[in-house]
C-alpha positions as a Markdown table, in Angstrom:
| # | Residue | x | y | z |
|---|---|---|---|---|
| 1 | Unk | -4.5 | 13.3 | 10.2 |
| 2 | Unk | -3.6 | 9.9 | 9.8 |
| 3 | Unk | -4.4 | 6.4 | 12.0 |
| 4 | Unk | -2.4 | 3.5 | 12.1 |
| 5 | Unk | -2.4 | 0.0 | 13.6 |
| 6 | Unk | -0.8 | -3.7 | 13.6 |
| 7 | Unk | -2.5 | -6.5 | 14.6 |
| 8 | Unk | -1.2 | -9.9 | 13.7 |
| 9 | Unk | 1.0 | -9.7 | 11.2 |
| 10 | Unk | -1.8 | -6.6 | 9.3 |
| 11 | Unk | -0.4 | -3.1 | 9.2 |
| 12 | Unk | -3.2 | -1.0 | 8.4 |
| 13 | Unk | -3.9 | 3.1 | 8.3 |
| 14 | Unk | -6.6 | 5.8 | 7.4 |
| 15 | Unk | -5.8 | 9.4 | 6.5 |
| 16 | Unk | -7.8 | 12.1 | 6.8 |
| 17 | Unk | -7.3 | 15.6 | 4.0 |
| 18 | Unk | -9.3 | 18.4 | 4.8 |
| 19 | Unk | -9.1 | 21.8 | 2.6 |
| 20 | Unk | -10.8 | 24.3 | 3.3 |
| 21 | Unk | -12.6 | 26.9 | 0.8 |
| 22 | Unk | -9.8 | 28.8 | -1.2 |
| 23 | Unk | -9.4 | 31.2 | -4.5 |
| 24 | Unk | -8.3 | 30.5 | -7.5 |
| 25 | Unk | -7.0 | 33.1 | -9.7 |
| 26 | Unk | -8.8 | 32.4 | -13.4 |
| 27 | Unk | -8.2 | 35.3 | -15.3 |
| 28 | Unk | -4.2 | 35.8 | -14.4 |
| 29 | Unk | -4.6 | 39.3 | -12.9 |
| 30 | Unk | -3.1 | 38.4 | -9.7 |
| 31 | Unk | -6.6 | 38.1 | -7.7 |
| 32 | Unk | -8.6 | 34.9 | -6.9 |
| 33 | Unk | -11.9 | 35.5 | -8.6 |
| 34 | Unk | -12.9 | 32.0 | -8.3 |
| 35 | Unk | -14.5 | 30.2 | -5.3 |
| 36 | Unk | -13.3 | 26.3 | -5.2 |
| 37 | Unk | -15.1 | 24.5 | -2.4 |
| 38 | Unk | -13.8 | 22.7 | 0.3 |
| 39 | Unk | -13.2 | 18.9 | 0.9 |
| 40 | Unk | -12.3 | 16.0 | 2.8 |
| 41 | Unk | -10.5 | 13.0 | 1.3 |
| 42 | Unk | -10.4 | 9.7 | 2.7 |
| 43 | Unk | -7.5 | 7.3 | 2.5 |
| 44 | Unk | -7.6 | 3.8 | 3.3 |
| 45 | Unk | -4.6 | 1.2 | 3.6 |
| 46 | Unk | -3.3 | -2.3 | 4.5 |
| 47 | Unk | -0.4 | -4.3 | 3.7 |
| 48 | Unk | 0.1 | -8.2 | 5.3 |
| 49 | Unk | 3.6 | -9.8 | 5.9 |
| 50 | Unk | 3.0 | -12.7 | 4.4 |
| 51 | Unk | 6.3 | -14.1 | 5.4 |
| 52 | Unk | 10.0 | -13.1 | 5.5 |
| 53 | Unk | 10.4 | -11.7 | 2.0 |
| 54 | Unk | 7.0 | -11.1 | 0.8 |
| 55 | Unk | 4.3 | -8.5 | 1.3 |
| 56 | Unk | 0.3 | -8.2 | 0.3 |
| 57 | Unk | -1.0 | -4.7 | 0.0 |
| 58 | Unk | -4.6 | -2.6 | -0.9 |
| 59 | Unk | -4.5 | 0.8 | -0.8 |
| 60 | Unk | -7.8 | 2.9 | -1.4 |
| 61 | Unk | -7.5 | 6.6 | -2.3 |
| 62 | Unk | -10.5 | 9.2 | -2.0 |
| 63 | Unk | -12.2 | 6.0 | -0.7 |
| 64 | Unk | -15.8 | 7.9 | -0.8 |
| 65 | Unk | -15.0 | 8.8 | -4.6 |
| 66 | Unk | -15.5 | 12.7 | -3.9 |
| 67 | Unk | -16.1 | 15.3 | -6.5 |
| 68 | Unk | -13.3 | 17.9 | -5.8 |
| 69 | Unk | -11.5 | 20.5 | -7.7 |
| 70 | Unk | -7.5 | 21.8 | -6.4 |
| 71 | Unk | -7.3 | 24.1 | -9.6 |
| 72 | Unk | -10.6 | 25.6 | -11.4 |
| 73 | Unk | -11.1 | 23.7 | -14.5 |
| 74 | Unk | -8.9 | 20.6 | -14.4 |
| 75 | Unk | -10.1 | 17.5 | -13.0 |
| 76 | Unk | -8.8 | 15.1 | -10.0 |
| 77 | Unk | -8.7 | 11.7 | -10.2 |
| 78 | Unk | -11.8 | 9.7 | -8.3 |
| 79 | Unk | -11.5 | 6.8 | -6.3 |
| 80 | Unk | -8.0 | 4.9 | -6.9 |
| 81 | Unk | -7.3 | 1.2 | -5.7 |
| 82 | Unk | -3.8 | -0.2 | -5.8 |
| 83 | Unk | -3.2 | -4.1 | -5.0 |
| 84 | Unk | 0.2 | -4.7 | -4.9 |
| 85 | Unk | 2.8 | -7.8 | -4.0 |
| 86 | Unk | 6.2 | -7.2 | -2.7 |
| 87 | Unk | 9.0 | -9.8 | -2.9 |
| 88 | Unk | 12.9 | -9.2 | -1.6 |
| 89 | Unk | 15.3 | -11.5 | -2.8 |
């Protein structure tokens, strides 16, 4: 699920990624043997036309820095932030 919203000049969004409980198949027979939990990830974003040509942006990934697993064994990344600065010319 995601949110968005502008407000004076601001474009900002949150997104929601829910998984449920699934298996994962750790011995390569075919059949999930292992339980990986559920989560929910939180994503957090806003960028600001500064003018024209140039853009500000923050972007916040798994904002709450959960603990999850996709595949038994390897590990995802925590919380990610990304400040960036776009210019067209």
């Amino acid at each position: 699920m995601k949110l968005t919203n502008s407000y004076k000049g601001f474009d900002s969004k949150v997104s929601f990624i829910h998984k449920s409980s699934s298996l994962d198949d750790t011995t390569y027979n075919g059949i999930g043997d292992t339980e990986l939990a559920g989560y929910t990830l939180v994503n957090l974003g806003s960028s600001y036309n500064y003018d024209a040509d140039t853009k500000i942006s923050l972007k916040v990934n798994n904002a709450f820095d959960k603990d999850y697993t996709v595949a038994n064994g390897y590990n995802q990344l925590g919380r990610a932030i990304n400040l960036g600065v776009t210019y067209k010319f």
